[in-house]
Structure formats: C-alpha cells, structure tokens
C-alpha positions, 0 to 999 in steps of 0.5 A: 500500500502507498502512503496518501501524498498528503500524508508525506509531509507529516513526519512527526507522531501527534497525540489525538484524543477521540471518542468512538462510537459504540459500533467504532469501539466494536470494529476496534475490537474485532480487528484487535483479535484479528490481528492480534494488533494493540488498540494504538496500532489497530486505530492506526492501520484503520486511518491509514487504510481509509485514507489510502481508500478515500484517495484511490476513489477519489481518483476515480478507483472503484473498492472491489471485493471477490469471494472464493468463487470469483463472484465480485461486489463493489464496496461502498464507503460513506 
C-alpha cells in the first residue's frame, strides 16, 4: 500500500484524543483479535487504510471485493 501524498509531509507522531462510537469501539475490537494488533496500532492501520481508500476513489478507483468463487461486489464507503 502507498502512503496518501498528503500524508508525506507529516513526519512527526501527534497525540489525538477521540471518542468512538459504540459500533467504532466494536470494529476496534474485532480487528484487535484479528490481528492480534494493540488498540494504538489497530486505530492506526484503520486511518491509514481509509485514507489510502478515500484517495484511490477519489481518483476515480472503484473498492472491489471477490469471494472464493470469483463472484465480485463493489464496496461502498460513506
């Protein structure tokens, strides 16, 4: 995956203070015992994973997802 160029500039870490929504604290966990990942790095990965999406579509990219048949459906993200 390549980084978002509007990420580039930004070398230094910064401390961020958020409050989730339930169904946000559910994905966190989910992906927690997935990956076996810490909440730091989960939340992480999510944010650079959606930036990395938004910016793809916004080029014009679709999000495509093929099950272990072949069978395609287009992903959504709002």
């Amino acid at each position: 995956m390549t980084r978002p160029t509007g990420l580039q500039a930004v070398r230094e870490n910064e401390r961020f203070t958020v409050t989730l929504i339930a169904t946000a604290v559910q994905a966190v966990a989910v992906l927690m015992r997935i990956t076996g990942l810490s909440k730091t790095d989960t939340i992480n990965r999510a944010v650079q994973v959606y930036a990395f999406l938004a910016e793809e579509m916004e080029n014009g990219k679709e999000v495509l997802l093929r099950d272990k048949d072949g069978n395609l459906e287009r992903v959504h993200i709002v």
